[in-house]
C-alpha positions as a Markdown table, in Angstrom:
| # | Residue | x | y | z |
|---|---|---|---|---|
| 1 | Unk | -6.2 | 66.8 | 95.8 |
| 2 | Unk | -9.7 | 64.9 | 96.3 |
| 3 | Unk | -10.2 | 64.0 | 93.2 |
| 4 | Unk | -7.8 | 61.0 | 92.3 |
| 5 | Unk | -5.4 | 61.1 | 89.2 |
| 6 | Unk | -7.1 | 58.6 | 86.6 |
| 7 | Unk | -10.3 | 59.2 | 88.2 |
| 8 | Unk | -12.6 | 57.4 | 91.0 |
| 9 | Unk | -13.3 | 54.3 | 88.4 |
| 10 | Unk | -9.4 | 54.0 | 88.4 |
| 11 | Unk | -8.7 | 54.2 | 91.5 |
| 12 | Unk | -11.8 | 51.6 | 92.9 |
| 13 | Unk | -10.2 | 49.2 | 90.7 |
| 14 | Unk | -6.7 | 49.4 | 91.7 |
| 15 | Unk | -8.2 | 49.0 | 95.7 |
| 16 | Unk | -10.5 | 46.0 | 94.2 |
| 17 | Unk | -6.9 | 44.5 | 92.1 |
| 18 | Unk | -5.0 | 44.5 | 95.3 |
| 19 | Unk | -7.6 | 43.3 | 97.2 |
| 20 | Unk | -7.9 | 40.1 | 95.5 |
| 21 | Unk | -4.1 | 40.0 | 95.6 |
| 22 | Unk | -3.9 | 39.8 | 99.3 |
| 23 | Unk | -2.1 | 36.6 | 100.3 |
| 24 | Unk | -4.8 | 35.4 | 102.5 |
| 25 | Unk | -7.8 | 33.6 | 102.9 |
| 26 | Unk | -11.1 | 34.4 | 101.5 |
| 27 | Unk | -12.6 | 34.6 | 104.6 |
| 28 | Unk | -10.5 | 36.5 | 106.4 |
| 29 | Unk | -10.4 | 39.3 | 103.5 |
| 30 | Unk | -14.0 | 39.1 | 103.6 |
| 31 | Unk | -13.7 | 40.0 | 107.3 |
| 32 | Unk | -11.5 | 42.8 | 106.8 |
| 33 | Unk | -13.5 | 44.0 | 104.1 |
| 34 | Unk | -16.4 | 44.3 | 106.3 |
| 35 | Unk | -14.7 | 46.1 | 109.8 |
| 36 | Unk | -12.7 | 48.7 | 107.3 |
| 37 | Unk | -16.0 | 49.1 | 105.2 |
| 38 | Unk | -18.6 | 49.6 | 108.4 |
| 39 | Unk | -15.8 | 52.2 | 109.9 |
| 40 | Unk | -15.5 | 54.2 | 105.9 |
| 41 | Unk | -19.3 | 54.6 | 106.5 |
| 42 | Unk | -19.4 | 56.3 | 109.6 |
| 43 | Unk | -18.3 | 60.3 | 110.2 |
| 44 | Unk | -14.4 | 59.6 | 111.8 |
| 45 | Unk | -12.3 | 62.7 | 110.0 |
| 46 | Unk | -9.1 | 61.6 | 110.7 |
| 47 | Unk | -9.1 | 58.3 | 112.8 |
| 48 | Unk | -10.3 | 55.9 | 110.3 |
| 49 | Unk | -7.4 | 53.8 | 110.0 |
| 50 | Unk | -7.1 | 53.3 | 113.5 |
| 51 | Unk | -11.1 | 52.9 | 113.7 |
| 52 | Unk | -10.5 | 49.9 | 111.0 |
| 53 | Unk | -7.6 | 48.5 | 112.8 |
| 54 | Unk | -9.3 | 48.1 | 115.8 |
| 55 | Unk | -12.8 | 46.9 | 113.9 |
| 56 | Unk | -10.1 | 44.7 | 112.3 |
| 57 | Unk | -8.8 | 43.0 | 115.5 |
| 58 | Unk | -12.0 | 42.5 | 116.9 |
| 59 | Unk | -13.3 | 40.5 | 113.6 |
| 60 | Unk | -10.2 | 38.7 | 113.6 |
| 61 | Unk | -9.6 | 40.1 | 109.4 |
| 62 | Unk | -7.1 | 40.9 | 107.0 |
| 63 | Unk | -5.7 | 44.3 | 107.9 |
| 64 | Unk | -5.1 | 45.7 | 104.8 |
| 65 | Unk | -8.1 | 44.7 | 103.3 |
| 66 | Unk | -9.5 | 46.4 | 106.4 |
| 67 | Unk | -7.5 | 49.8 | 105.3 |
| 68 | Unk | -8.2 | 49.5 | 101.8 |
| 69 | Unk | -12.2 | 49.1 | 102.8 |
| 70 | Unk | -12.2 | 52.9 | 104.1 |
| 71 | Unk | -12.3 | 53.8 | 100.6 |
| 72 | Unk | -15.7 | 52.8 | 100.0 |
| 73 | Unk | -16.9 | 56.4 | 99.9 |
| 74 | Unk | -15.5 | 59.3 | 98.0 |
| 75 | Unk | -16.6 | 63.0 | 97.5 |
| 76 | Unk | -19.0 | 62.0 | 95.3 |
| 77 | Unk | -21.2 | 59.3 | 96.5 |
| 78 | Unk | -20.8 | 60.7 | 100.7 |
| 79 | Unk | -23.2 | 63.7 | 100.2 |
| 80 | Unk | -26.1 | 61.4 | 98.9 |
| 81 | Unk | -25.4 | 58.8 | 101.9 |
| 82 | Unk | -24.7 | 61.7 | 104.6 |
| 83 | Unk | -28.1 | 63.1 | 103.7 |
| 84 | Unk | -29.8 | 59.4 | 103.9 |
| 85 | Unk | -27.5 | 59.1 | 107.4 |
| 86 | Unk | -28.6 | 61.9 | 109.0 |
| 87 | Unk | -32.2 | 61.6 | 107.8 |
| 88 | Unk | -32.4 | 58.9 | 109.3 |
| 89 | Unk | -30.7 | 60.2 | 112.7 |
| 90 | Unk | -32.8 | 62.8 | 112.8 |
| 91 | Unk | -36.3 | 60.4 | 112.7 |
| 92 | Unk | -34.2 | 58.2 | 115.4 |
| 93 | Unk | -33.6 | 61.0 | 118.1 |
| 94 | Unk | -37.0 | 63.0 | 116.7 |
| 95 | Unk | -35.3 | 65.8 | 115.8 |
| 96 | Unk | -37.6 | 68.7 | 113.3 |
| 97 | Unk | -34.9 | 70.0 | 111.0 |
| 98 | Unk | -34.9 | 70.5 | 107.4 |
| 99 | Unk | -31.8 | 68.7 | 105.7 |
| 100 | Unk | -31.4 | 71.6 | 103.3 |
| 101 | Unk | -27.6 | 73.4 | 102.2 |
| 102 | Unk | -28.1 | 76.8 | 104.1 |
| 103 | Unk | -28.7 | 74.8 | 107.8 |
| 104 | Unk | -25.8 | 72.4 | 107.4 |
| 105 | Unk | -23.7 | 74.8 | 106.4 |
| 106 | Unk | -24.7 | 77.7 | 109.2 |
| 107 | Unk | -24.1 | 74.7 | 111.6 |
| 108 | Unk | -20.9 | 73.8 | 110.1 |
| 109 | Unk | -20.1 | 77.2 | 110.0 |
| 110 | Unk | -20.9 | 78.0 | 113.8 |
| 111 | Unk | -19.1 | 75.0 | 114.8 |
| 112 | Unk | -15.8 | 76.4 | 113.5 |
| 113 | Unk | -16.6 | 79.7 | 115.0 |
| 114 | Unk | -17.2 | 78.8 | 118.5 |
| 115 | Unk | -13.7 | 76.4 | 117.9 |
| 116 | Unk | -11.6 | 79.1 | 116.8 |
| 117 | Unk | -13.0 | 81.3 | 119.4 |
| 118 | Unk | -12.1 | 78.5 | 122.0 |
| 119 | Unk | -8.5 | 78.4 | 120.7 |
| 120 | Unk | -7.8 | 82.1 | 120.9 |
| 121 | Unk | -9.6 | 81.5 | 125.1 |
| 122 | Unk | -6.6 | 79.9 | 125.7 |
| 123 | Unk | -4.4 | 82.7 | 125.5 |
| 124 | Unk | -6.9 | 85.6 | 126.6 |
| 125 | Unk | -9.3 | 86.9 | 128.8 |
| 126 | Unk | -12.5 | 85.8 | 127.2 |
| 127 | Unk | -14.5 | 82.4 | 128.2 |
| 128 | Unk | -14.7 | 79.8 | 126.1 |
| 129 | Unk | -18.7 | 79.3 | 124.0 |
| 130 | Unk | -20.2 | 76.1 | 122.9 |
| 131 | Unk | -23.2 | 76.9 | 121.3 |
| 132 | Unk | -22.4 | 76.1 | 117.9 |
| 133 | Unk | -20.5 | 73.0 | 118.7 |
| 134 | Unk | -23.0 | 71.6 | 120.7 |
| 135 | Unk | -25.7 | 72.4 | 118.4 |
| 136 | Unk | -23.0 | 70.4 | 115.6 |
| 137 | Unk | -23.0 | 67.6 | 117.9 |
| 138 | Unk | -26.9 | 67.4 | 118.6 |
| 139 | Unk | -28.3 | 68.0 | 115.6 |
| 140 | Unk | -25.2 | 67.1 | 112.7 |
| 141 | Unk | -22.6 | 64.8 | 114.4 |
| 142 | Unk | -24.9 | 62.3 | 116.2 |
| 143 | Unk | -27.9 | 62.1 | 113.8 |
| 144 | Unk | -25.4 | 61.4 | 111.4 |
| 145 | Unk | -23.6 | 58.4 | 113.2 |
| 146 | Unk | -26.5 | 57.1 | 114.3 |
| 147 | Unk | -28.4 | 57.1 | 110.7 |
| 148 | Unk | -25.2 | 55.3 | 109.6 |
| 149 | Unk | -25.0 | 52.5 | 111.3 |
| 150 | Unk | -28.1 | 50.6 | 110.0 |
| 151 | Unk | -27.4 | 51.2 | 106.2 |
| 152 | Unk | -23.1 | 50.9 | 106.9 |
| 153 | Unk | -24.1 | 47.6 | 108.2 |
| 154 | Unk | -26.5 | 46.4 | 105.4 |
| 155 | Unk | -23.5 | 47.5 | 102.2 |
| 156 | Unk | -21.0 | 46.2 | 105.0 |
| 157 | Unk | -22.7 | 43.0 | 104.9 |
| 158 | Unk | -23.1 | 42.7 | 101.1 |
| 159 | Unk | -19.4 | 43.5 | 100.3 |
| 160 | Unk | -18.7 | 40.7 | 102.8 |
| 161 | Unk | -20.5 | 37.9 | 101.1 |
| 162 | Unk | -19.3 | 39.8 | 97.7 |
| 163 | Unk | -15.8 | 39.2 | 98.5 |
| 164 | Unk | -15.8 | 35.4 | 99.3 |
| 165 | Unk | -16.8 | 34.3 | 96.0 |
| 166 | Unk | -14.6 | 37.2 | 94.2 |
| 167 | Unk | -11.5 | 36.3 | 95.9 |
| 168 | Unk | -12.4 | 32.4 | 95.8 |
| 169 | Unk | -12.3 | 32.8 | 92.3 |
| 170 | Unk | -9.5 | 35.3 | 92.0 |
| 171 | Unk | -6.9 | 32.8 | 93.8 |
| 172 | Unk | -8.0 | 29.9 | 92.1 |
| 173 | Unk | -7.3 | 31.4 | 88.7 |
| 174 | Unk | -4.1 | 33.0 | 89.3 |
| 175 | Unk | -3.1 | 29.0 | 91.4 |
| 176 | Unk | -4.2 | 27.7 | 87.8 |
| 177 | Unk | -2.5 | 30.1 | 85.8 |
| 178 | Unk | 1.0 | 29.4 | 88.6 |
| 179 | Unk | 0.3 | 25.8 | 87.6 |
| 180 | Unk | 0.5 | 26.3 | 84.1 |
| 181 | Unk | 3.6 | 28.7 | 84.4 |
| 182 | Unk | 5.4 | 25.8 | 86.4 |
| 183 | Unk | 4.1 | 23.3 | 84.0 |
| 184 | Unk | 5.7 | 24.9 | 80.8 |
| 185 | Unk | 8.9 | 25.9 | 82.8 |
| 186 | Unk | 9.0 | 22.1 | 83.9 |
| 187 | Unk | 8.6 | 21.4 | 79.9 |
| 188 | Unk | 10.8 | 23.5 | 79.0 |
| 189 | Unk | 13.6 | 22.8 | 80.9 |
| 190 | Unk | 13.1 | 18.5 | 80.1 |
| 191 | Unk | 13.5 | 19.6 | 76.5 |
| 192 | Unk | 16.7 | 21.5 | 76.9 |
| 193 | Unk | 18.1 | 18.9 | 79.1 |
| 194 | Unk | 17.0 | 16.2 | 76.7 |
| 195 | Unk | 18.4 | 18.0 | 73.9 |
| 196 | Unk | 21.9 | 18.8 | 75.8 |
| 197 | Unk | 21.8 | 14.7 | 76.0 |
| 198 | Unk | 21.5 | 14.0 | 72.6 |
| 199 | Unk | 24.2 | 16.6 | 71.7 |
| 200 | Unk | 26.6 | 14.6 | 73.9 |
| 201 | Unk | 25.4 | 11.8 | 72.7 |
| 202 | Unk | 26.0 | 12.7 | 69.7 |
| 203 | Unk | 29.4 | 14.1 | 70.2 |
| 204 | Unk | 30.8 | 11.2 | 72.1 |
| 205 | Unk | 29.6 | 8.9 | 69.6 |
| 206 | Unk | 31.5 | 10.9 | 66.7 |
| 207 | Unk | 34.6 | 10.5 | 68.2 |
| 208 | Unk | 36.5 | 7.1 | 67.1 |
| 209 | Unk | 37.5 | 4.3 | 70.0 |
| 210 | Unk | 41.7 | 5.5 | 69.9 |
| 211 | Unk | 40.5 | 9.3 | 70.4 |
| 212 | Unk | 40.6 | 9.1 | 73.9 |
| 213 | Unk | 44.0 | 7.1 | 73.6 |
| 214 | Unk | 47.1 | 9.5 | 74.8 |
| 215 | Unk | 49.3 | 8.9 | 71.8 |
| 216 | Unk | 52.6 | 6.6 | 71.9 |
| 217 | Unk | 56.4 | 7.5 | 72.5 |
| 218 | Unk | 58.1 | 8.1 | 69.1 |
């Protein structure tokens, strides 16, 4: 299903929890952060994680803050950012189209026909057409990537000087709260020594001095 169980709230904050649970530095989670992020922005159906793990590598960032960073966008919030993408793409390459429904679906939809009809090529007769799929790549595909980049870059940039002080602050309170853990274990265990002590103590000091003698012949 696209829609998450527990909802998209949920589910952001279970990707921000672990996150700030990686065992890693700040920086380098901030890194990863930003290659997986840059890559969620950009149109890459089905080779996204191995987009952010090389975007990872070359950043030198965490890589599973990297993965989890693909999940920036979700079913809801892509249409409004694909529409600002490929607005964009299409004032970059000077391209006269209106972004309405009916002409992204018809090239959508002529894409997939001119694929299928490529497939079945293979085993017949006909020649293959590309029509539709080039008109997908001109006017959809490439607009689109290319009207991504600048604003991917800009929200990449953010959640990477968002997630210093975040995780920063996230380590340092779960260290203080490890500290305080150890401290009243450490406590805790003086007081039962201590009190193990005084029982002995106690116990050797109830005894008289011949108790320990072995009795006598008779």
């Amino acid at each position: 299903m696209v829609y998450p169980q527990g909802g998209f709230r949920r589910a952001t904050q279970y990707v921000l929890h672990r996150m700030r649970r990686l065992p890693d530095s700040p920086h380098r989670i901030a890194r990863g952060v930003f290659a997986g992020s840059m890559v969620g922005f950009l149109p890459l159906p089905g080779m996204q994680f191995l987009a952010a793990w090389l975007a990872c590598r070359l950043v030198k960032g965490n890589l599973l803050a990297a993965l989890l960073a693909t999940f920036n966008t979700n079913p809801i919030t892509t249409p409004f950012f694909a529409v600002l993408a490929m607005t964009l793409g299409h004032w970059m390459l000077g391209i006269q189209k209106p972004l309405s429904p009916e002409y992204i679906g018809e090239a959508f939809a002529n894409a997939g026909s001119d694929l299928w009809f490529n497939v079945k090529a293979l085993f017949g007769p006909a020649h293959t057409q590309w029509d539709g799929l080039a008109q997908f790549w001109h006017e959809i595909y490439l607009p689109y990537f290319l009207g991504a980049l600048g604003p991917g870059l800009l929200l990449s940039v953010l959640f990477y000087y968002l997630t210093i002080p975040l995780v920063t602050a996230y380590q340092k309170a779960r260290a203080a709260k490890s500290k305080e853990r150890s401290e009243r274990r450490r406590k805790l265990r003086e007081a039962i020594e201590n009190a193990a002590a005084r029982l002995k103590h106690l116990g050797e000091g109830s005894r008289g001095p011949g108790d320990d003698d072995a009795a006598g012949p008779t």
